[in-house]
NULUMLUM-5942 format. One record per residue (C-alpha): x, y, z. Coordinates in steps of 0.1 Angstrom, whole numbers, plus 2048, in hexadecimal, padded with zeros to 3 digits. Example, Ala and Ser with C-alpha at 12.3 -4.5 7.8 and 13.67 -1.06 7.14 Angstrom:
BEGIN
87B7D384E8897F5847
***
This chain:
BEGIN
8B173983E8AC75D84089976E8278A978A81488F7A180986C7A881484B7AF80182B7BD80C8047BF7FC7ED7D28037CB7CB7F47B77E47E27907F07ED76E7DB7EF76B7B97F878C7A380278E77D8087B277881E7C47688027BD7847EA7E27817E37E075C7D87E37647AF80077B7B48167677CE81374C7B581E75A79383476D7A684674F7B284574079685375E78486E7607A287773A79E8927307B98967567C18717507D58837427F389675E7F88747767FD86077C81D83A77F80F8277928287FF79D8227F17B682B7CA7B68377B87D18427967CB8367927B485278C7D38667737E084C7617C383D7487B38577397D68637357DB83A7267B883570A7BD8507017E18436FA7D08226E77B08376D37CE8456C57DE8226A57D88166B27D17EE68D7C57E468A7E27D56AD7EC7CA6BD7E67AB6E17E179F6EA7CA7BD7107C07B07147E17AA7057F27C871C7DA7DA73C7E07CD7368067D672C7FF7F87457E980275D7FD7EA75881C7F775081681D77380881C78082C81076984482876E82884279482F84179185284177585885F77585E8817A685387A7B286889879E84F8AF7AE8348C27A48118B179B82389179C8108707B48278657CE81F8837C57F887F7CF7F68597F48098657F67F187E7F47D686680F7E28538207E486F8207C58798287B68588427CC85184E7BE87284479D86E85D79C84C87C7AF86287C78C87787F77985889A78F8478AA78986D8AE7AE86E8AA7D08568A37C783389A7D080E8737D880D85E7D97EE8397DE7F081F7DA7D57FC7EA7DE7DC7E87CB7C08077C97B88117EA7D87FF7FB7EA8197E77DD8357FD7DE82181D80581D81B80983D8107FC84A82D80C83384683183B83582686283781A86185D83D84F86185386885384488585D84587488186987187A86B89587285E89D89583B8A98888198A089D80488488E7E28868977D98678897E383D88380183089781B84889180A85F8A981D84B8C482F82B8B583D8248D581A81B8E38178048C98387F08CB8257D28E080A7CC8CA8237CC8AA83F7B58B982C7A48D484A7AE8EA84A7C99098697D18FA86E7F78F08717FB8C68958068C28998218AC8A680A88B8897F68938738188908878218708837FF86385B80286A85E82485B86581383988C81F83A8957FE82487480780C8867FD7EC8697FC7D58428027D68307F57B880C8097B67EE7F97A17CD80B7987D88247B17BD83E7BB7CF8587CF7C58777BD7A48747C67AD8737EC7BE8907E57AC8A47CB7998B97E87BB8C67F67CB8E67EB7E78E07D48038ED7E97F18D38097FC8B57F08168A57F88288837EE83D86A80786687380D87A85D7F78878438128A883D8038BD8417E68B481E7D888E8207D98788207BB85182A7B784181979881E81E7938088097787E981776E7CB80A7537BF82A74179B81473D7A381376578782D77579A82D7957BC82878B7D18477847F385577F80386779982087F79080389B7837FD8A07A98208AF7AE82A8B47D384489E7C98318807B984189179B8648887A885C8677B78458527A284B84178382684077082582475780381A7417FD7F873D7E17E372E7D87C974A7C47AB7487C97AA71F7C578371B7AD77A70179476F71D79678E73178D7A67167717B572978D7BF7487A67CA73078F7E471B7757EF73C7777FE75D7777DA76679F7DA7657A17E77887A27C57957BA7B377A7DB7C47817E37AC7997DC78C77E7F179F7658127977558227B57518177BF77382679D7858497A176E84F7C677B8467B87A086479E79B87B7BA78D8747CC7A987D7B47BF8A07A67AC8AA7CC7AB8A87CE7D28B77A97D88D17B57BD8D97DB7CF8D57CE7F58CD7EF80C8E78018208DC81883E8F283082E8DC82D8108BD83B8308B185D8268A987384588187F8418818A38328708C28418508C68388568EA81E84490B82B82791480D82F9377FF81695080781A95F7E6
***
């Protein structure tokens, strides 16, 4: 039976086991009850790509001498993950090309199940958020005939092989699909992008094209989070396109310490309120089913006023 809407994750920074989804599949299922059957559940995993060359830098420190050792390794393998991303992206086989790839595929992967185009809805934790960010915005501004210099938007076409395992050219509604045309929802969770963007001018901000007239960007934020943050004071559009919504996550009696510290940043995904707006996410796009007409054409990037 053909599934009839897809959903992606995308972990967050630091370190990442390959079922790092396991908690959330599961009381989302159960949340979803007999509606679970009709879902295609794809993971997302880039920190494959990052992971090992972290783990033998921090094989290769002397800590005899060091303190803090939980600590220091949280920011190591939290941060390489963020300046690994970021360095050196323009280059073939970069990190930053391997983790769009891996939506790619995925998003691909979830087209065969739905047995054509389909609903999307995508929930991304911390870092994840700014990874898919960037690989919708390298797709539509692709679309909208600009250069990328950077991931594999630059030239999707040389890419089709290695995300269908077929010689056969994309078509263009397969680009569009890849291009997250059918995006119906994006859930965000401790989502950091201002401080990828805080360095930019204001007017050199700017958020992803609304993909269709059905599609909805919620994202939850902890205020005790330290790296989760609302999005719409950005502007460049966030302030069109985002929902923000506080939420107090991980506020069972026995995870106290997440729910009133920085520690929150990883309980989103164990939360409640978090895994309930998932599902409504998700019935609202099974409910409203996507219609290309429904396909929003990429807009022009707007010329800055030099006054």
């Amino acid at each position: 039976m053909a599934r009839q809407i897809a959903l992606l994750t995308l972990h967050g920074m630091g370190e990442t086991v390959d079922n790092y989804y396991e908690t959330l599949r599961n009381k989302l299922f159960a949340k979803l009850d007999n509606t679970a059957n009709k879902l295609s559940f794809q993971a997302v995993n880039y920190q494959c790509l990052l992971q090992p060359n972290e783990q033998e830098v921090w094989n290769r420190m002397d800590k005899g001498d060091l303190r803090w050792d939980d600590l220091r390794r949280f920011l190591l393998f939290g941060f390489a993950d963020a300046a690994g991303l970021e360095t050196n992206k323009e280059m073939d086989g970069s990190v930053y090309e391997g983790a769009q790839l891996d939506i790619a595929r995925k998003l691909w992967a979830a087209r065969q199940e739905m047995d054509g185009d389909g609903p999307v809805v995508v929930i991304a934790q911390s870092l994840g958020c700014q990874v898919f960010s960037c690989y919708i915005y390298d797709a539509q501004r692709e679309a909208a005939g600009e250069t990328r210099y950077a991931g594999i938007w630059r030239d999707i076409d040389r890419f089709g092989e290695q995300i269908t395992g077929s010689t056969q050219p994309l078509s263009p509604q397969e680009k569009s699909f890849l291009r997250g045309a059918t995006l119906v929802g994006l859930l965000t969770t401790g989502c950091n992008i201002p401080i990828f963007v805080a360095a930019h001018k204001r007017l050199s901000i700017r958020a992803i094209d609304r993909p269709n007239n059905q599609f909805k960007w919620l994202n939850l934020y902890d205020k005790h989070d330290a790296l989760g943050w609302p999005l719409r004071p950005l502007e460049g559009g966030y302030e069109h396109l985002v929902e923000d919504r506080q939420v107090n996550v991980g506020a069972g009696l026995l995870d106290w310490l997440k729910s009133f510290t920085p520690m929150s940043h990883t309980a989103y995904w164990e939360d409640d309120d978090v895994i309930s707006a998932l599902a409504r996410m998700i019935m609202q796009g099974l409910l409203h089913p996507i219609t290309r007409s429904a396909v929003l054409p990429p807009a022009a990037v707007p010329t800055p006023n030099p006054d």
